[in-house]
DOPA-551871 format. One record per residue (C-alpha): z, y, x; residue number from 1. Coordinates in nm, 4 decimals. Layout:
BEGIN
{{Z; Y; X}; NUM}
...
This chain:
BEGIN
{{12.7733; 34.1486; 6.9294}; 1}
{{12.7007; 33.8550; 6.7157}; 2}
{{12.8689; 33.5465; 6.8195}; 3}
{{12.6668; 33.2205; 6.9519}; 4}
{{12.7514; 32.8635; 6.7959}; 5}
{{13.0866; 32.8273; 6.8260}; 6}
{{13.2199; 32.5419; 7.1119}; 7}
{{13.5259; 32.4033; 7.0625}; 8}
{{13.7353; 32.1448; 7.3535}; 9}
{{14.0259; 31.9664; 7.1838}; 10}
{{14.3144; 31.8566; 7.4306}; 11}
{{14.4919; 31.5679; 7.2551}; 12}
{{14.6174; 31.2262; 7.3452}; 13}
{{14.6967; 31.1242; 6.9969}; 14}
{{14.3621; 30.9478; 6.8495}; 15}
{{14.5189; 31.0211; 6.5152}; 16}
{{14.5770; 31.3584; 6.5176}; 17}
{{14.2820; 31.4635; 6.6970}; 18}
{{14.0436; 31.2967; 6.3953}; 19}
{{14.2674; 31.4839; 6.1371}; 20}
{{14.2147; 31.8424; 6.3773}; 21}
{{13.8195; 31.7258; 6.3996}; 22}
{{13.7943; 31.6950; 5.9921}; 23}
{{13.9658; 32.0047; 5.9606}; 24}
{{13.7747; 32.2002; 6.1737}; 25}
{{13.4493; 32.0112; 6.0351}; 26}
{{13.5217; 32.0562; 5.6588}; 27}
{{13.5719; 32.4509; 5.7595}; 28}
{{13.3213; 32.7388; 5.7213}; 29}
{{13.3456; 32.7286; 6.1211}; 30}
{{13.0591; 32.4813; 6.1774}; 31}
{{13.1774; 32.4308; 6.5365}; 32}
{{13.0869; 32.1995; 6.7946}; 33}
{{13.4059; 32.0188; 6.8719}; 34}
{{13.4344; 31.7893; 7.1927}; 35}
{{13.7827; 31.5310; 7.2612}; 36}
{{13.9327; 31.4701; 7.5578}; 37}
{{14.2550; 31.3427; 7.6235}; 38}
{{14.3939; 31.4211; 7.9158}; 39}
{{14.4320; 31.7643; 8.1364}; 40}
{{14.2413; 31.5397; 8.4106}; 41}
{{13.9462; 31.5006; 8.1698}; 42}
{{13.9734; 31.8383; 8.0162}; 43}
{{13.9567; 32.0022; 8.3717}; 44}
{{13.6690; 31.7723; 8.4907}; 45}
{{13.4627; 31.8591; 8.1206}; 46}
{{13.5005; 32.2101; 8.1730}; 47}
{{13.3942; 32.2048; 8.5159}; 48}
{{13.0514; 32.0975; 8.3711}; 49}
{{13.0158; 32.2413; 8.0020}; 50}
{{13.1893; 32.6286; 7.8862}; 51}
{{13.3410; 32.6360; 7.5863}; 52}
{{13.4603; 32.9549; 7.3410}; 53}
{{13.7933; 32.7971; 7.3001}; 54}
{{14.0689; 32.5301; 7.4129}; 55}
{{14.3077; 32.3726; 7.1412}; 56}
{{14.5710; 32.2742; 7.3818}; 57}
{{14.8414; 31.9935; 7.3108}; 58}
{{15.1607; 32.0832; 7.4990}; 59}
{{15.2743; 31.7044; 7.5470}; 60}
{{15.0055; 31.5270; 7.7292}; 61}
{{15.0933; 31.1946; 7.9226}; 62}
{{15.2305; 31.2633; 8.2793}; 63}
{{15.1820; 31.6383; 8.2435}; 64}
{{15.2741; 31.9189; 8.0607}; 65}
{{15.0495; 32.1449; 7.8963}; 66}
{{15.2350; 32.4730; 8.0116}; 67}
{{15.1720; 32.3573; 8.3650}; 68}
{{14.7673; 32.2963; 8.2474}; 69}
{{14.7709; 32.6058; 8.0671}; 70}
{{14.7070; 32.8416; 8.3518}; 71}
{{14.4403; 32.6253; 8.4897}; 72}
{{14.2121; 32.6565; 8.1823}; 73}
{{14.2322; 33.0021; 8.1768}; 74}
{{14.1382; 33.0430; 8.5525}; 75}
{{13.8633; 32.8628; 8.4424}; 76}
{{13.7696; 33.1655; 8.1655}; 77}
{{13.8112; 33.0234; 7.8904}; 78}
{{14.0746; 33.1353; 7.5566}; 79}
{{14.3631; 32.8627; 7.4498}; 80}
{{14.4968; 32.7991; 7.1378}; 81}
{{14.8445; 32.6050; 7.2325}; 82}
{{14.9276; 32.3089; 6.9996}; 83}
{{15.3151; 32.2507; 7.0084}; 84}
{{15.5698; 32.0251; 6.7787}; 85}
{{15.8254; 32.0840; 6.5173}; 86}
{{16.1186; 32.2802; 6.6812}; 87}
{{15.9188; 32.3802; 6.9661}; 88}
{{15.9054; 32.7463; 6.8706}; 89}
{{16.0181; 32.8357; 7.2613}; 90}
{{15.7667; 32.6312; 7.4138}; 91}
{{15.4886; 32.8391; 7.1900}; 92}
{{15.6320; 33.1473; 7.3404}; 93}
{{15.6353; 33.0715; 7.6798}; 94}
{{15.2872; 32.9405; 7.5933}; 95}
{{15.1515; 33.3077; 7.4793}; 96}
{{15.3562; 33.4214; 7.8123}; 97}
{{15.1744; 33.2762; 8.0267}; 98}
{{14.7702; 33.3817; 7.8390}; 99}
{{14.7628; 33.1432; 7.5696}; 100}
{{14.5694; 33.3483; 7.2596}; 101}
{{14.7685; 33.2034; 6.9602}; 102}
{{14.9754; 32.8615; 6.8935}; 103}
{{14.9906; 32.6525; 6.6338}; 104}
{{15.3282; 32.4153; 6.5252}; 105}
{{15.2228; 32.0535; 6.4258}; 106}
{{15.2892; 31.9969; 6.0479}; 107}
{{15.1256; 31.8971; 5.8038}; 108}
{{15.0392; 32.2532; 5.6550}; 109}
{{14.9000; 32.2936; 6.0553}; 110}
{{14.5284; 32.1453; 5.9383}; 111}
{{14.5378; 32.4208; 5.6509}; 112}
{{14.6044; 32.6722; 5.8826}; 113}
{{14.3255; 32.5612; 6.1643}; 114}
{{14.0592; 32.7393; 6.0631}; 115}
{{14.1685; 33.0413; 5.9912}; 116}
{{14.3685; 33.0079; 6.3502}; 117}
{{14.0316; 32.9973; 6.5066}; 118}
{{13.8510; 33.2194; 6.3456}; 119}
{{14.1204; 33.5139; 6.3908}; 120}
{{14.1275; 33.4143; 6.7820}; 121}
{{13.7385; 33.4361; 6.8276}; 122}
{{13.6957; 33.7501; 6.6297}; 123}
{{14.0301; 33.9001; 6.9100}; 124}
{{13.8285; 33.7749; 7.2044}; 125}
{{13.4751; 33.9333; 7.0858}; 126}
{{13.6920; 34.2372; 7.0300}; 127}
{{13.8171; 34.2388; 7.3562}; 128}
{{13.4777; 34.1517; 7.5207}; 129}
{{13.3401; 34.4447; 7.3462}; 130}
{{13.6331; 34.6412; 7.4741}; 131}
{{13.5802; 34.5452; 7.8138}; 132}
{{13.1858; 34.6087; 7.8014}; 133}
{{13.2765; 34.9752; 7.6888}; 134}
{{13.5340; 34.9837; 7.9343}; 135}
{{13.3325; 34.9008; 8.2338}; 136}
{{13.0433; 35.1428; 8.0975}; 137}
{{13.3147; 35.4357; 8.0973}; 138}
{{13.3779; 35.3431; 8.4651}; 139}
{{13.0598; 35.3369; 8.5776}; 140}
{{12.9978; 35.6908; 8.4013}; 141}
{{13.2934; 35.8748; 8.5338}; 142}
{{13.2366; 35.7108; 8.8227}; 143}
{{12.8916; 35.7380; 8.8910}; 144}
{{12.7931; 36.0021; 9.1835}; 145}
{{12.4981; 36.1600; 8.9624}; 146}
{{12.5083; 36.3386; 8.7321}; 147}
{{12.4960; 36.1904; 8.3802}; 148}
{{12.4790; 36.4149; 8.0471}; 149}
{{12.3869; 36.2925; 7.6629}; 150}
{{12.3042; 36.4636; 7.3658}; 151}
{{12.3016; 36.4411; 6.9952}; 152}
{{11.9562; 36.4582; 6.8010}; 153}
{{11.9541; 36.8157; 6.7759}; 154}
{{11.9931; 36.8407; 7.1974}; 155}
{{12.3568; 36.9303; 7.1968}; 156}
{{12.5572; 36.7696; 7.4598}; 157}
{{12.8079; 36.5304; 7.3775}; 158}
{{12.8695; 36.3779; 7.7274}; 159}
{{12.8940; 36.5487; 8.0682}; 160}
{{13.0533; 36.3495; 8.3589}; 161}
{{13.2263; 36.4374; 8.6599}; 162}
{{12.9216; 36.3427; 8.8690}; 163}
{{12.7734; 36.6641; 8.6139}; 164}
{{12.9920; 36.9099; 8.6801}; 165}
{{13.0295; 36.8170; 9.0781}; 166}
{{12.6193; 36.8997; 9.0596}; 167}
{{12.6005; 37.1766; 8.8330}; 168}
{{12.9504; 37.3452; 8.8616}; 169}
{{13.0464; 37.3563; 8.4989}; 170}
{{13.3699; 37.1943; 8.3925}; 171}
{{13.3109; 36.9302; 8.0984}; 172}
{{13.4473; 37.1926; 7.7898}; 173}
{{13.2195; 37.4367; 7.9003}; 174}
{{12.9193; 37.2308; 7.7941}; 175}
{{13.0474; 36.9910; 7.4933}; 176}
{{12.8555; 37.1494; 7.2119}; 177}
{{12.6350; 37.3377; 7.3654}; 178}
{{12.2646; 37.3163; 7.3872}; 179}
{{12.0875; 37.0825; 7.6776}; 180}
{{11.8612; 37.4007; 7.7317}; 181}
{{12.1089; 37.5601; 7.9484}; 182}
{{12.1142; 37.2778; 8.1850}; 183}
{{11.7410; 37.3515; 8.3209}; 184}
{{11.5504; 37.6563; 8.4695}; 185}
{{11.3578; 37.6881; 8.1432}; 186}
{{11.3465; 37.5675; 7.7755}; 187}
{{11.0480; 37.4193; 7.8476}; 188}
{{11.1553; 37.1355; 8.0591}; 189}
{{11.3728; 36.9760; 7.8534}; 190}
{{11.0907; 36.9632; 7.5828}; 191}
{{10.8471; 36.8208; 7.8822}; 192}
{{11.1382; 36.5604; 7.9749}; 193}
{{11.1036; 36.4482; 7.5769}; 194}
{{10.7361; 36.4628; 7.5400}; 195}
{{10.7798; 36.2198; 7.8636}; 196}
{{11.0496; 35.9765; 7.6834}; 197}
{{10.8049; 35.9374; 7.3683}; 198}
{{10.5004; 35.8688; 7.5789}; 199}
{{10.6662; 35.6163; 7.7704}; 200}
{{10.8131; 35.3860; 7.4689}; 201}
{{11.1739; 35.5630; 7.4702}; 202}
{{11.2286; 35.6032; 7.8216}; 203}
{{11.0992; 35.8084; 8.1017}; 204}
{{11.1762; 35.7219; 8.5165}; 205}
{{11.1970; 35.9471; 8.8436}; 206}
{{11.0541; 36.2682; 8.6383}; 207}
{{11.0950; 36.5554; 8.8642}; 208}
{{11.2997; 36.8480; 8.7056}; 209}
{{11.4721; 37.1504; 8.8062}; 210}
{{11.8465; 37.1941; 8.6998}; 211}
{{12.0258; 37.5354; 8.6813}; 212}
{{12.3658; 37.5235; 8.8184}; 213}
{{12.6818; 37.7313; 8.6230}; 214}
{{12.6033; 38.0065; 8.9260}; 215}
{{12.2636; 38.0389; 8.8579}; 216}
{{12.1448; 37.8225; 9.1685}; 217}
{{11.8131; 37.6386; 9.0913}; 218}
{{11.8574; 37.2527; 9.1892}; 219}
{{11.5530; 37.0057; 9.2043}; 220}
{{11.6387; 36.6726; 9.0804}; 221}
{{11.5148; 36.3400; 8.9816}; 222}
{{11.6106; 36.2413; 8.6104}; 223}
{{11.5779; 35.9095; 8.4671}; 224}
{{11.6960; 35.9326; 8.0679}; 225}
{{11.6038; 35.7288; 7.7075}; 226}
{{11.6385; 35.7804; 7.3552}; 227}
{{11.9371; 35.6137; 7.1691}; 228}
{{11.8892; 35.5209; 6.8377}; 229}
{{12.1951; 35.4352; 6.5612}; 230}
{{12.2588; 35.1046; 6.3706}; 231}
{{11.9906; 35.2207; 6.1661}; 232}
{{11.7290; 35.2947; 6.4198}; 233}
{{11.7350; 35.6509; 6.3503}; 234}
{{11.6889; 35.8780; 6.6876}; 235}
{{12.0658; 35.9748; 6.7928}; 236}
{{12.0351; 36.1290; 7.0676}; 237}
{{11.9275; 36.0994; 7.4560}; 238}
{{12.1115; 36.0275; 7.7553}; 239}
{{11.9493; 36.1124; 8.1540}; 240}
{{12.0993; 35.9858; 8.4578}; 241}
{{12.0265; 36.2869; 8.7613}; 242}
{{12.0107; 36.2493; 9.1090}; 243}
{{12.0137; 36.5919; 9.3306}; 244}
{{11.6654; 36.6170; 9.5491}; 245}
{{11.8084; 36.9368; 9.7246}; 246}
{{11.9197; 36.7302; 10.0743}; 247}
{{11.5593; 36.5288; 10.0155}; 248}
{{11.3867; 36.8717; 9.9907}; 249}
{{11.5556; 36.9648; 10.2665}; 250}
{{11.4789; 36.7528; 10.4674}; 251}
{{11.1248; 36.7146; 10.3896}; 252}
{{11.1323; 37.1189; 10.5311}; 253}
{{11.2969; 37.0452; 10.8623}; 254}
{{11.0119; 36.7507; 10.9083}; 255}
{{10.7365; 36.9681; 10.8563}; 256}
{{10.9376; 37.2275; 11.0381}; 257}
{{10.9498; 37.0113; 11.3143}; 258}
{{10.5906; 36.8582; 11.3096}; 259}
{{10.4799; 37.2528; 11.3407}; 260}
{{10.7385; 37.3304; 11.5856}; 261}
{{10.5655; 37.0402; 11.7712}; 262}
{{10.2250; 37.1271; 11.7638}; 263}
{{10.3229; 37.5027; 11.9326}; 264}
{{10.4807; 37.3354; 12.1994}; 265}
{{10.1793; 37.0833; 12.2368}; 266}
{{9.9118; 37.4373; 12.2514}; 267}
{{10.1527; 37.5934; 12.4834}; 268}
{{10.1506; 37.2754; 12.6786}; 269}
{{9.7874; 37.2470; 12.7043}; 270}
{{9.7269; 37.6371; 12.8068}; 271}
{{9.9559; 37.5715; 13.1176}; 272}
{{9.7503; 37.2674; 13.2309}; 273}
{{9.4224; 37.3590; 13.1620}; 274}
{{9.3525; 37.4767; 13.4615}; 275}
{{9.4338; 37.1536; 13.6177}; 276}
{{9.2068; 36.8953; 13.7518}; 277}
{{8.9961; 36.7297; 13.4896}; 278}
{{9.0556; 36.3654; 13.6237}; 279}
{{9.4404; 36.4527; 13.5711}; 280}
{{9.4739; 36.6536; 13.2432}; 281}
{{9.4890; 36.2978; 13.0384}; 282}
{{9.7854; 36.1659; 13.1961}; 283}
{{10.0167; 36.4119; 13.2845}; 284}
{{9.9700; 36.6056; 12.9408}; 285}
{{10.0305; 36.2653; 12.8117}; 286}
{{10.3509; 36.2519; 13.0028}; 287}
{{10.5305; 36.5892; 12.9397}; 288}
{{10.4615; 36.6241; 12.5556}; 289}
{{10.5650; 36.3154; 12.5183}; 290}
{{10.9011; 36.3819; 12.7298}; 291}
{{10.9277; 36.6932; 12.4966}; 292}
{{10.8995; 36.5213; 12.2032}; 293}
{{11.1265; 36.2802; 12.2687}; 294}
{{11.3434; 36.5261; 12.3620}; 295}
{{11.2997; 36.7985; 12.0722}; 296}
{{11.3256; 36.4280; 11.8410}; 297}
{{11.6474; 36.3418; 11.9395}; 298}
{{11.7890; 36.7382; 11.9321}; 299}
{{11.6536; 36.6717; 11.5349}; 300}
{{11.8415; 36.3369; 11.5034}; 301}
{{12.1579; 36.4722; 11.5941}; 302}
{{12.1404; 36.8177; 11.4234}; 303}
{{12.0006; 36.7249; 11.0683}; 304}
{{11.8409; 36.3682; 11.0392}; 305}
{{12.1875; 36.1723; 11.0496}; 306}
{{12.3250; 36.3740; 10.8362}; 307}
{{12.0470; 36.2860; 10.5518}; 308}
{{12.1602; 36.1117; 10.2433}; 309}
{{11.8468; 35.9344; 10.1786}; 310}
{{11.7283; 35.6465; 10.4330}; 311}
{{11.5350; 35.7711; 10.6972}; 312}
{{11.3301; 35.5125; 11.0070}; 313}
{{11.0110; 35.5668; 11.1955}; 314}
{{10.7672; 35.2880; 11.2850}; 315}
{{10.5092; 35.3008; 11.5331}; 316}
{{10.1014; 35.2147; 11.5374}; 317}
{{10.2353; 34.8944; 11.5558}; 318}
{{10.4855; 34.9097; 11.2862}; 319}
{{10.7834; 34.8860; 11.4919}; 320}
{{11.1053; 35.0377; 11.4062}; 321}
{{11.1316; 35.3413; 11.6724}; 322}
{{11.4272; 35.5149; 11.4159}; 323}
{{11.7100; 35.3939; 11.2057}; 324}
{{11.9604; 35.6838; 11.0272}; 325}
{{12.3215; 35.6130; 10.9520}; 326}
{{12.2112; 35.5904; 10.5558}; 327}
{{11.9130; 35.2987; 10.5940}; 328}
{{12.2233; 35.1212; 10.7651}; 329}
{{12.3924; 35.1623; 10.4365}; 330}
{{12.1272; 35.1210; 10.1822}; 331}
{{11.9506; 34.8357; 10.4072}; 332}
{{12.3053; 34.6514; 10.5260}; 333}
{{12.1306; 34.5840; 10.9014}; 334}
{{12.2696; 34.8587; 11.1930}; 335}
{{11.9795; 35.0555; 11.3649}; 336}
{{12.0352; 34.7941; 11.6900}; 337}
{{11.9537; 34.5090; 11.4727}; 338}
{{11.6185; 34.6455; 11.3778}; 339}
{{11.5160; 34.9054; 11.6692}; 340}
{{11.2088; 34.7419; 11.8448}; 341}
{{11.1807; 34.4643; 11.5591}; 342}
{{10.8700; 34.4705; 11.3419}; 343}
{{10.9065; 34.5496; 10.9827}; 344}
{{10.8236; 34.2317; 10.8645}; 345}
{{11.0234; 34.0746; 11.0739}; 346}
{{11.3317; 34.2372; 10.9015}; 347}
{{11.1571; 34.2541; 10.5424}; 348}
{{10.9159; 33.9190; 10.4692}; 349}
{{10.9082; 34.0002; 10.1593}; 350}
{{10.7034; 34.3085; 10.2211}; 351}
{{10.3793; 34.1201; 10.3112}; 352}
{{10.3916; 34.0253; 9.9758}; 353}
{{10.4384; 34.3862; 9.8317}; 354}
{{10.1402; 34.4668; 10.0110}; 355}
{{10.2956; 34.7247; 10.1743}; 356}
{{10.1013; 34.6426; 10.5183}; 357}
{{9.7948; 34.7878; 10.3457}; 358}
{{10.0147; 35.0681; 10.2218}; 359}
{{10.0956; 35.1215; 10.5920}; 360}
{{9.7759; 35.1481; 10.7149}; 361}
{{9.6783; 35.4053; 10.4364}; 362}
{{9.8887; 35.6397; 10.5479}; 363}
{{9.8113; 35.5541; 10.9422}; 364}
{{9.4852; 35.6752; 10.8498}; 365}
{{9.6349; 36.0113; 10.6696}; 366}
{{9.7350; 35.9150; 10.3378}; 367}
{{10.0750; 35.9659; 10.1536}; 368}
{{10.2284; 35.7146; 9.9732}; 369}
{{10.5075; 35.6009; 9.7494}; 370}
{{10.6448; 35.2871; 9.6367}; 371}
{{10.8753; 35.3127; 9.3576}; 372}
{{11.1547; 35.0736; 9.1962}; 373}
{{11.1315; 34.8610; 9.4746}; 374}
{{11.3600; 34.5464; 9.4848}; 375}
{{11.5333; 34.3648; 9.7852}; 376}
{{11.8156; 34.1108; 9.8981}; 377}
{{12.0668; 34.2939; 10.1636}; 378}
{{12.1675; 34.0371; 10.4304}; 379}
{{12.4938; 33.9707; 10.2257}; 380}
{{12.2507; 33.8486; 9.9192}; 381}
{{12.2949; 34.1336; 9.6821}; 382}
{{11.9973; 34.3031; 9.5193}; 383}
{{11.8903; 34.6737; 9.5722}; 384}
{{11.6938; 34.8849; 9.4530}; 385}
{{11.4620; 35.1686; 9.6233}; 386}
{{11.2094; 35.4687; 9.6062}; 387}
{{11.0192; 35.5047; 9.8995}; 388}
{{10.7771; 35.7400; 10.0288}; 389}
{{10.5846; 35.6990; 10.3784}; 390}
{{10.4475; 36.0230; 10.5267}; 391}
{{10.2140; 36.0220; 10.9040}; 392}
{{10.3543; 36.0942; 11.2093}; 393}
{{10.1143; 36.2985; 11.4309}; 394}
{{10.1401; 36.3760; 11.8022}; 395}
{{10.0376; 36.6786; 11.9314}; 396}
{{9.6973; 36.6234; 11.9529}; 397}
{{9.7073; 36.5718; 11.5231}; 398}
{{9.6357; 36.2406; 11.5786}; 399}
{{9.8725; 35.9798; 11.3257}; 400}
{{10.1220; 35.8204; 11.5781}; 401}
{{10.3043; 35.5786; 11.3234}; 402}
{{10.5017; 35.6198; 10.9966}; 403}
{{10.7510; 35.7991; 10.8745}; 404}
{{10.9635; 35.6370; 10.5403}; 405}
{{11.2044; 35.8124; 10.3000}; 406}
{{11.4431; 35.5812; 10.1334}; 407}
{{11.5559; 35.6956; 9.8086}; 408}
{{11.8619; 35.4174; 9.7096}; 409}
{{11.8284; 35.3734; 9.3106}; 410}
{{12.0565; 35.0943; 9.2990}; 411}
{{12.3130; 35.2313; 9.0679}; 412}
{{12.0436; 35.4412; 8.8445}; 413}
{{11.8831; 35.1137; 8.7944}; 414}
{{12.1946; 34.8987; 8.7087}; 415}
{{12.3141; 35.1608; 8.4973}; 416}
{{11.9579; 35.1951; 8.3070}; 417}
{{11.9906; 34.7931; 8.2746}; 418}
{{12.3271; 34.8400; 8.1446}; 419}
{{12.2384; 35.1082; 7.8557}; 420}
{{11.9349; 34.8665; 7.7654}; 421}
{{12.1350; 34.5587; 7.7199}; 422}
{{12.3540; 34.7421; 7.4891}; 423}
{{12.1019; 34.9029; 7.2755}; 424}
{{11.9684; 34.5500; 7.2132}; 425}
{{12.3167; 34.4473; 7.1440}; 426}
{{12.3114; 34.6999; 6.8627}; 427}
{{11.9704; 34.5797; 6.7533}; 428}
{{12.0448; 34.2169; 6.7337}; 429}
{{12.3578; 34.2778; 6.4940}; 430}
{{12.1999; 34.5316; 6.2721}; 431}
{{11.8963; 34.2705; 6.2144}; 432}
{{12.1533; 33.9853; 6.1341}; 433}
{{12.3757; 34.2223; 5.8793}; 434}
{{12.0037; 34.3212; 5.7002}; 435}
{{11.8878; 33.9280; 5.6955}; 436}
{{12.2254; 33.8721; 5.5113}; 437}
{{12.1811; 34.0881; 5.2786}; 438}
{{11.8531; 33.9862; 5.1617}; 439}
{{11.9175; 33.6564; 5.1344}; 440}
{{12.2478; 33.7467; 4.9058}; 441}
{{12.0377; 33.9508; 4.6963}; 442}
{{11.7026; 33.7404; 4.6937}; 443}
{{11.8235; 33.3765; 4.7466}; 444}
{{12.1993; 33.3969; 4.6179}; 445}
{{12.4077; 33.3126; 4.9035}; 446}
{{12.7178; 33.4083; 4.9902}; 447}
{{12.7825; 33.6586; 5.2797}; 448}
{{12.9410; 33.3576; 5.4786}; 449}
{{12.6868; 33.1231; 5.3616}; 450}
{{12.3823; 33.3280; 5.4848}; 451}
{{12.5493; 33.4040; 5.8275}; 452}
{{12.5960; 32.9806; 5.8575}; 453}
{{12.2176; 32.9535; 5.7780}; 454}
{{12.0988; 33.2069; 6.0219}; 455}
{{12.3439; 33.0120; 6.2384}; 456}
{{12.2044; 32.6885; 6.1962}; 457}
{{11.8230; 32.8008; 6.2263}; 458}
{{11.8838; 32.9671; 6.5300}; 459}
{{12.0876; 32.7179; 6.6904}; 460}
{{11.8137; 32.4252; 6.5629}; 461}
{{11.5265; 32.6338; 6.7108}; 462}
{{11.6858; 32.7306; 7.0116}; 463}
{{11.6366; 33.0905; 6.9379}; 464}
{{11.8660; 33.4195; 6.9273}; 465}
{{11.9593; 33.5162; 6.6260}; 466}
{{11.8383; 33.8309; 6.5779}; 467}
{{11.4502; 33.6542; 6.6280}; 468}
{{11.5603; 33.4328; 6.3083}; 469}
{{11.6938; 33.7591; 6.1217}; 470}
{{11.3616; 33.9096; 6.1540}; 471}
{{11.1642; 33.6356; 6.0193}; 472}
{{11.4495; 33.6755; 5.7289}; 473}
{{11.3172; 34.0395; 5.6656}; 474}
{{10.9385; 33.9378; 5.7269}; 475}
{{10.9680; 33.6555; 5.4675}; 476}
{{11.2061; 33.8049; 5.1885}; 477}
{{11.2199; 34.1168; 5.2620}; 478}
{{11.1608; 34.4359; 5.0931}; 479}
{{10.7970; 34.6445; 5.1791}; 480}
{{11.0714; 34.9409; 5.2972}; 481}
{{11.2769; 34.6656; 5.4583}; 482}
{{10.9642; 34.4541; 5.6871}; 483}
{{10.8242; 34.8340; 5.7446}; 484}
{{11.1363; 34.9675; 5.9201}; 485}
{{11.1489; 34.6533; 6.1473}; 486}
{{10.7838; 34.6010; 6.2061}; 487}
């Protein structure tokens, strides 16, 4: 990742010394920012309001010591270079103890030295950020409940994780090296999921596949994958993020099981009274079917709809909440006796603003419809992420009684999709700076360090990333190959 304009805070009480550290640092190919304090009071209060890259760190201080400060600054997040004297060797080790990222001993080859310091202790920490980034994307693979699988270019797979083999039943060696193909009920779908990813600028969302398991069971599944492309922006490969639809298909079964099962009852219901009295036949058949159904709903709720993964609520005519399974507690954060009765808007504002009220009355008038990537604040302030789909509910007379809503929780597909962006334009952003450079050493004359200080400078002057100033680089001075494979 290439490294903003570098911020340096300097900790020092002597005047003199800190304008001998400030022309070293200045007269360096650094080109830093540097800002004096001297005091751990100050230096607290500055970095309270400003972040820096790194601390230089003066171990005396008046009235405090800077092993005791230390810790402090690097609660804060920030990286500190300690700064002791001759003959202090100790204190520098108890110093790197305690987090401190290097030291340096005060002499007078110390300003030689400086630069060099700093340099070596940015280039560890952008290291270890990149380590950590990696880290945290392993985690959220192996971790991840669905099932996750990449390939190379030629759609061999070179990443299967446990959420993979939990869906499809193959262990992880079974399916390194081998070809995507056998993943899917046919060869074809693979190719469709591709055809899919090129249409859509590199990416394709929610495409409906069918996976074959290692026991030949066919498994219906949402899958959400993109290209990757190499440092050269060569295709590389693909990687697709699947979620399992069996419980969802399931489930959609049992409803329309039920809504049949419903309208026997309501024809058996209406042979026994017809012979009633005319004046009567509106209320009481009102009364018993909707006893039964009441009844034959809750038998469902217990039996199958709790046990649903996906959210699950009903709403009436009037869009209020009549049902609320265990899993919209979870996805939504608000228990079924927080929202039972409530109207929807009342527990979701925002959705007047969706438009979903005329979404709602669609389907009160027959229609099927689906919302997808939907985005929300939980009670507790965190964002989520849905797929929805709202189905009628009909009585036994066919007439549309309210709504029914499938929630489809995408959270984690989404933050993961996010993730895999970000790092692809990560990648991006440092191949365009390493191509600028090199044109400018080979058209203008710089120096490799001396064309990474101008792009620098030109995108810290113009307030812009870097990698938008290394692409007017290659549009200005670059080769016809070079401004073609970047246009």
């Amino acid at each position: 990742m290439t490294r903003e304009p570098i911020k340096l805070l300097l900790v020092e009480d002597e005047q003199a010394h800190a304008e001998l550290i400030e022309i070293a640092v200045a007269s360096s190919d650094l080109n830093p920012t540097l800002t004096h304090v001297s005091s751990g009071a100050e230096a607290l209060s500055t970095l309270q309001e400003e972040s820096f890259d790194l601390v230089l760190l003066d171990y005396s201080l008046p009235g405090q010591d800077g092993l005791k400060l230390l810790p402090q600054i690097i609660e804060m997040g920030c990286a500190v270079i300690m700064i002791t004297g001759e003959g202090n060797e100790a204190v520098a080790v108890e110093a790197m103890k305690r987090g401190a990222i290097d030291y340096l001993v005060k002499s007078s080859e110390m300003f030689d030295f400086l630069p060099g310091i700093i340099e070596r202790s940015l280039k560890a920490l952008e290291a270890e950020q990149v380590k950590e980034s990696r880290d945290y994307l392993v985690t959220l693979i192996d971790q991840s409940i669905d099932a996750i699988v990449a390939t190379d270019r030629d759609g061999n797979v070179t990443l299967f994780n446990p959420g993979a083999e939990a869906l499809l039943g193959y262990k992880r060696e079974e399916v390194i090296g081998q070809h995507v193909t056998m993943l899917y009920e046919s060869e074809e779908q693979p190719k469709a999921v591709m055809r899919r990813m090129v249409e859509g600028g590199g990416a394709v969302s929610n495409f409906e596949v069918t996976k074959r398991a290692k026991d030949g069971t066919l498994i219906p599944a949402f899958i959400s994958a993109s290209i990757l492309y190499d440092e050269e922006g060569r295709e590389a490969g693909t990687v697709g993020i699947s979620k399992d639809l069996t419980e969802r298909k399931r489930a959609e079964e049992e409803l329309r099981k039920h809504r049949d099962h419903l309208e026997e009852l309501v024809g058996e219901r209406t042979f026994e009274l017809s012979k009633t009295v005319e004046a009567l036949e509106s209320e009481i058949t009102e009364r018993v079917r909707a006893k039964e159904a009441l009844r034959i709903l809750k038998e469902f709720d217990e039996n199958v709809v709790q046990s649903i993964q996906d959210g699950l609520l009903t709403l009436d005519r009037d869009f209020r909440v009549t049902f609320w399974n265990k899993a919209m507690e979870e996805i939504s954060g608000y228990a079924a006796e927080e929202v039972l009765g409530q109207v929807l808007y009342d527990v979701f504002p925002h959705f007047i603003e969706q438009g979903v009220g005329e979404q709602l009355q669609a389907v009160l008038e027959g229609q099927v419809a689906m919302r997808s990537n939907v985005s929300y604040l939980s009670p507790k302030g965190k964002a989520r992420y849905t797929s929805e789909k709202l189905l009628p509910l009909r009585d036994e007379a066919g007439k549309c009684s309210g709504v029914l809503v499938i929630v489809e929780d995408m959270t984690e597909m989404v933050r993961l999709e996010e993730r895999v962006v970000q790092l692809q334009e990560d990648i991006q952003q440092r191949k365009l700076v390493e191509v600028a450079k090199g044109i400018l050493m080979r058209e203008v004359g710089l120096s490799e360090a001396e064309s990474y200080r101008l792009i620098q400078k030109k995108s810290r002057d113009e307030n812009r990333k870097m990698g938008e100033v290394a692409k007017l680089v290659i549009d200005l001075h670059g080769s016809p190959e070079e401004r073609k494979k970047f246009s």
